[in-house]
N, C-alpha and C positions, 0 to 999 in steps of 0.2 A: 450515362453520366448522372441521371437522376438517383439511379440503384446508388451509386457510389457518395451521392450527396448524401442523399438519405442513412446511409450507414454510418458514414462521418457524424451528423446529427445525432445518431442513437447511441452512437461511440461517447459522442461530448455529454448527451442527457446522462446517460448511466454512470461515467464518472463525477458530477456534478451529483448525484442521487447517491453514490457511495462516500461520497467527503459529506454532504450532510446527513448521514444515512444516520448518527444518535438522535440529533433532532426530529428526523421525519419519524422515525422508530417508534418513539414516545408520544412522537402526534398519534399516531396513528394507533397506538397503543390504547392511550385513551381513549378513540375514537370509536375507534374497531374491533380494538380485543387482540390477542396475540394469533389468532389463528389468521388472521388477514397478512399481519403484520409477517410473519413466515412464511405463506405462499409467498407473499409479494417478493420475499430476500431467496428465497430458493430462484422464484423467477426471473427476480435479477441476474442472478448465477450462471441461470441458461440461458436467458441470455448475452450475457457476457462473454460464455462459454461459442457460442453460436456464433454470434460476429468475430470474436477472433479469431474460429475457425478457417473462416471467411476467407481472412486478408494475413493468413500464412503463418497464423502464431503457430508455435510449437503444440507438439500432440501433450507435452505435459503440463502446457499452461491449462489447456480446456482440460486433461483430464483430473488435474487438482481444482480446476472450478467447479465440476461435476461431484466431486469426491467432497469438498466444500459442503455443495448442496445437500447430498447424501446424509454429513456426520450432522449437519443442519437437522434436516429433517428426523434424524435417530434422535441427538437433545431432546427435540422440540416432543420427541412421544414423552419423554421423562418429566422434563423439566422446558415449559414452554418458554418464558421467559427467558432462564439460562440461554436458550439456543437465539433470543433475537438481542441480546447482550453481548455474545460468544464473536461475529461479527467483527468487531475491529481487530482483533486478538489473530484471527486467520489473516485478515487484510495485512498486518506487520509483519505476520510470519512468511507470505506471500512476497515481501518488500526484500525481506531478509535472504529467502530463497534465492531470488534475482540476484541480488548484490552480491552473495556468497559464491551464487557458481559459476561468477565470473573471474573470483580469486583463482576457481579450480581452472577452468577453462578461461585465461585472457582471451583479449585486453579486460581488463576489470571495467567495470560500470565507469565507474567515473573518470577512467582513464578517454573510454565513448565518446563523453558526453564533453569533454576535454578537446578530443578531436573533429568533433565537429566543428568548431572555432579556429582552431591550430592543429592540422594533421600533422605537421613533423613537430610532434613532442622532441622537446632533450629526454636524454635518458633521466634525469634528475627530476623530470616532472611525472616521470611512467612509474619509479620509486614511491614519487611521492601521490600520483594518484590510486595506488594500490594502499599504500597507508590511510590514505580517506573516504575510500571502498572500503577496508577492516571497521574504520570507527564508524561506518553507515549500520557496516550489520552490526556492532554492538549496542548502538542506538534501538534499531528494531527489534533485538533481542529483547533488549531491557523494555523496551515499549510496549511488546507483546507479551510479556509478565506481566507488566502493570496494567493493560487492559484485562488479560484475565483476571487478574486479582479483583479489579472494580467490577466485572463479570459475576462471579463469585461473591461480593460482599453483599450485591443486589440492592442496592440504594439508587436509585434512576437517576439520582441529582447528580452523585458523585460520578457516575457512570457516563452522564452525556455529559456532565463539564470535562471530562480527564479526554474522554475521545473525542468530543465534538470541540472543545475547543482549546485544553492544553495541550494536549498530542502536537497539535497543527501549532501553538506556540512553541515547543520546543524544536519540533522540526525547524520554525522558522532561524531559532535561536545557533543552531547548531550549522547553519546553513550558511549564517551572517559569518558567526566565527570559523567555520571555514575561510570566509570570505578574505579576511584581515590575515588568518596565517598564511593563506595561498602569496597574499602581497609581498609578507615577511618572506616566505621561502625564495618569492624570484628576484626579491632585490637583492636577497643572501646571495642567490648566483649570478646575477649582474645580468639577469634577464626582466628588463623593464623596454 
């Protein structure tokens, strides 16, 4: 029971460590230097990689977290910086992944996370949560552009404002307006 507490904890610490993960980046940048600041995000990796093993993720979750790590650690001999900026850029592309090979392989993500609340979807909400599983990955497409791009332009400011805190604004924004069309569609079908 303890092992299992314990993993839950380092489950929650590490998620909490990768949503602040521009700000700590740049502390710690300052701080430490980028060579701290890359062991520590490889090691995240692994372990990230390591507990989901754990508790039954799939063999291509850990071995894109591993592989992660890897194209991490190849930057980082070129261009150190690049590689602890590069980061958010995988984490969307990671998002995008999930969402998209749900489209291939149903129920689509948001169809999921839908049925958790209401297992007998109508057909009109299965329609319509595959349409808001498309605009998911098109969000993290476009997001994982735009984090490289601020990657690439190498300005620390523009880089931790875009991923540490407009990123998580627009998510939030896109999330709301989902919110209101979800309303609009089920009053449309006279499901309220």
């Amino acid at each position: 029971m303890a092992d299992g507490a314990s993993r839950r904890l380092a489950a929650h610490a590490l998620t909490v460590a990768s949503l602040l993960y521009p700000f700590l980046a740049l502390a710690a940048l300052r701080r430490f230097g980028s060579l701290v600041v890359i062991v520590a995000l490889c090691g995240l990796l692994l372990v990230r990689a390591a507990l989901g093993k754990g508790k039954g993720a799939t063999g291509a979750i850990t071995w894109t977290l591993l592989g992660v790590a890897t194209i991490t650690a190849g930057i980082a001999a070129v261009d150190s910086q690049l590689a602890i900026r590069i980061y958010p850029m995988f984490m969307s592309l990671g998002m995008l992944a999930a969402f998209g090979g749900t489209l291939v392989h149903p129920p689509t993500m948001v169809e999921r996370f839908a049925r958790m609340t209401r297992p007998d979807l109508p057909d009109y909400a299965i329609a319509y949560t595959r349409r808001v599983t498309i605009a998911w990955c098109l969000f993290f497409a476009a997001n994982a552009m735009i984090s490289l791009a601020t990657a690439l332009v190498g300005n620390w400011t523009l880089w931790t404002f875009y991923n540490g805190f407009l990123s998580y604004v627009l998510i939030g924004a896109l999330a709301c307006a989902e919110w209101f069309v979800r309303g609009h569609v089920k009053r449309k079908a006279g499901d309220l």
